[in-house]
Every structure is written in C-alpha cells, then in structure tokens.
C-alpha positions as CSV (number, residue, x, y, z in Angstrom):
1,X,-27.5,17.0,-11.6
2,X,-26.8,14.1,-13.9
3,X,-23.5,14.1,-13.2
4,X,-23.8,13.5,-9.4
5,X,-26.7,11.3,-10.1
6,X,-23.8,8.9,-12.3
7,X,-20.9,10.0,-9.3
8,X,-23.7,8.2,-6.8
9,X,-24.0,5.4,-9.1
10,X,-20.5,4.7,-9.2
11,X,-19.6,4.9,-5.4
12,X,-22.9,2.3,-5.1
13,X,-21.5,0.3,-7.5
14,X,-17.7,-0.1,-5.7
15,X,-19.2,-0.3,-2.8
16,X,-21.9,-3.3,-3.8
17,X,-18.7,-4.8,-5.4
18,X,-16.6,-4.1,-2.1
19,X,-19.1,-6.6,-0.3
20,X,-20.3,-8.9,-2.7
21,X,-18.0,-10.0,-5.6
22,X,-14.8,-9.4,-3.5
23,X,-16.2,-11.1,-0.5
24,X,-17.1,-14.3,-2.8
25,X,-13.4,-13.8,-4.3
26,X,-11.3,-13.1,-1.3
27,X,-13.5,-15.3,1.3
28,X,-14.6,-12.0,3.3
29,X,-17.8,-14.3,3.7
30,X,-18.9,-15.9,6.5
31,X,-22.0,-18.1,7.5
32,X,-22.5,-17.9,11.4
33,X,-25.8,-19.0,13.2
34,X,-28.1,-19.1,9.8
35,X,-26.4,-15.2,9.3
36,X,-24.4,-14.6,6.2
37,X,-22.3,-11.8,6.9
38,X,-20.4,-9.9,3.9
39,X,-17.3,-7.8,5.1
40,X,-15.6,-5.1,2.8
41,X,-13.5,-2.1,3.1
42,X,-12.6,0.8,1.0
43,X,-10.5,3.8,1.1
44,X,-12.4,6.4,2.7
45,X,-10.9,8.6,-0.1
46,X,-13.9,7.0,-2.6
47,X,-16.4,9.0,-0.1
48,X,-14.9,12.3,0.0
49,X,-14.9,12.8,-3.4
50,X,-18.2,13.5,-3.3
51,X,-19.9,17.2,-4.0
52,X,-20.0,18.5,-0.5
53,X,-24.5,18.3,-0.5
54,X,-23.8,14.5,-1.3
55,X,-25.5,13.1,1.5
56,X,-23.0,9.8,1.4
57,X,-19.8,12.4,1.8
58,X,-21.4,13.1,5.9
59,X,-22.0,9.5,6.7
60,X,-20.3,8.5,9.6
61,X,-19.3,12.4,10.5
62,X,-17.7,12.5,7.5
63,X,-14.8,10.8,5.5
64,X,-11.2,11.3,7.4
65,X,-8.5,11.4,5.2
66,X,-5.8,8.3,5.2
67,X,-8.7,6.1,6.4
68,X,-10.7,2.9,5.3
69,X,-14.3,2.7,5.0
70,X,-15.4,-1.0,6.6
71,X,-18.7,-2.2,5.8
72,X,-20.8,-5.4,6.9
73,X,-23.9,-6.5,5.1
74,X,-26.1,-9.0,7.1
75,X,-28.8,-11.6,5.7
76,X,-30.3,-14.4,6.5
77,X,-28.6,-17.2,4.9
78,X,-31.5,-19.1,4.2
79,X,-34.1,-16.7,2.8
80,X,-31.8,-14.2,1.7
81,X,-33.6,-11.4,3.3
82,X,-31.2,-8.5,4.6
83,X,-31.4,-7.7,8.5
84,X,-31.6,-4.3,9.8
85,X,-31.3,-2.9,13.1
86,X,-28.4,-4.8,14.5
87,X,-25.8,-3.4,16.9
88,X,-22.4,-4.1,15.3
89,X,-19.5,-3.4,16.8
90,X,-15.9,-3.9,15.3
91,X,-12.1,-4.5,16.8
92,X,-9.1,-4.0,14.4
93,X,-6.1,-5.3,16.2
94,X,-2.7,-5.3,13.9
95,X,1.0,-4.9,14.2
96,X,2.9,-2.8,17.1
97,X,-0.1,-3.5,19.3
98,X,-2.5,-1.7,17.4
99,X,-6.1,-1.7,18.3
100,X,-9.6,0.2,17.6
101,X,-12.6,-0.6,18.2
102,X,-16.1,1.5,16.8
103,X,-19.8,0.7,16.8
104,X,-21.1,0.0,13.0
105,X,-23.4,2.5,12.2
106,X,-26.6,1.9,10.3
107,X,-26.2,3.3,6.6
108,X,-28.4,2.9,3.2
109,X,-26.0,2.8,0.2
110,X,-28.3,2.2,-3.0
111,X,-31.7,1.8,-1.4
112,X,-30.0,-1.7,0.7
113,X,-29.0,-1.6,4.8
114,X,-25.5,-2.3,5.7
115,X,-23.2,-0.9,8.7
116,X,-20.4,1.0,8.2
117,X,-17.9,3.2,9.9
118,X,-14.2,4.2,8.9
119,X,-11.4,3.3,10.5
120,X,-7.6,4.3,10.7
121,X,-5.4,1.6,9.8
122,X,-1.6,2.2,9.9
123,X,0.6,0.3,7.3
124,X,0.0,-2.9,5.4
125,X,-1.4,-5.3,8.0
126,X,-2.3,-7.6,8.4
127,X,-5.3,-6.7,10.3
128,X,-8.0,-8.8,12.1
129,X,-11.6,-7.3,12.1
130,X,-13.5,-9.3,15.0
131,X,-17.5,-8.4,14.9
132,X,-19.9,-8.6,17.5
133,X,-23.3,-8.0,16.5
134,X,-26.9,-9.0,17.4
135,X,-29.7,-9.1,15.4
136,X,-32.9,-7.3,16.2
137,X,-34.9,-9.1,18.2
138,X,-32.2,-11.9,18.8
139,X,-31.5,-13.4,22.4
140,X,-27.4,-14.0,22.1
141,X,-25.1,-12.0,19.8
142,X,-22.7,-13.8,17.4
143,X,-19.3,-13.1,16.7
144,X,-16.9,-13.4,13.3
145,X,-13.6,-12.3,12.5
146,X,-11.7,-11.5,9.0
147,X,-8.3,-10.6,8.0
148,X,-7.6,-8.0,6.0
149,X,-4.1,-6.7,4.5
150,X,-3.6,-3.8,2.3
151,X,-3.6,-4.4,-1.4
C-alpha cells in the first residue's frame, strides 16, 4: 500500500512539474482573456506504469503505448482560482500533413482539475497544439496554440 501511495506521489509530482515549472521554463504559458492556461505533455509510458487498480492507469481509456499524455490547466489569471468544467478541445498538426484532434477530458491529478487526453505523435516535431476551450458559464470560447518538439 505504501508503495503505491509513494508511485501516486511521484506521477502527481511529474505531472504538477509537467505544467507548472516547465511551462514557466519553456513558455508553455499563456495569458488569454484574464485565463492563464498551462500546457504540458508527458509520455504516456509515466501512466501505465501504474499497478493495474491504480485508478490514474484507466484515465482517458487507458494509457496507449508510444503516446504523449497532453494536459492543460486553466485559472483565472487574476485570482488564481482553477476553472473547472470547460470543454477543451485540442488539434496537433506536424510534419507530412499530420493532424489529430481529441476533446480534453476532465481529470483530478492530486486533488487539482486539469484536462487531459493522450495523443499519438509520430517523430520529433515540431508540433503545434491549437486549444479551443470555453469556460463554464462563458459566452465566447478562446483559443491558444503552443509548439511542442520532442526532447
């Protein structure tokens, strides 16, 4: 038990680094109609190696392997306060005329809302992630892109 309680821990950990210290570092930050919106994506290999009960490892329909897990967090840039109940839907367009396109799903990782959804991403890049999302209870949705190559 402890040691899946400190396996949890860790994938919270990479993943609360995937979307905040890396999107401060690498500019995977944007500021768009008084929304802050964190982007981040890791390999969806991190989930899978969960124990099969782990409710995390089933997110999503579970973790495909060879994929990327992307995840958006969503706040209010002036009071901080995290927003929930968004539709979020991203496009990935790359080289050779590459495209997908997925609804967000809601997820809790640690106790805090985000959207995630994994997505299969051949080669390097670069990639460009365009979102679409509205808020709850918003009258227009807003729209942000990031690019993204593989490390």
């Amino acid at each position: 038990m402890f040691i899946r309680f400190v396996q949890f821990g860790l994938l919270a950990a990479l993943l609360g680094v995937a979307l905040s210290v890396s999107a401060a570092e690498r500019g995977y930050r944007q500021v768009v109609d008084g929304i802050a919106i964190y982007f981040g994506i890791v390999p969806a290999q991190l989930v899978r190696g969960h124990p099969p009960e782990h409710p995390e490892r089933e997110m999503h329909g579970g973790a495909p392997a060879g994929e990327n897990h992307i995840m958006v967090a969503l706040f209010e840039e002036k009071t901080g306060r995290r927003l929930d109940g968004a539709d979020v839907l991203a496009t990935i367009t790359g080289p050779d005329r590459f495209k997908a396109e997925k609804k967000l799903e809601p997820m809790v990782i640690a106790g805090a809302a985000s959207y995630g959804n994994y997505f299969y991403m051949p080669g390097p890049g670069p990639y460009r992630i365009a979102l679409r999302f509205c808020p709850a209870g918003a009258a227009r949705g807003i729209r942000a892109s990031f690019t993204w190559t593989r490390p």
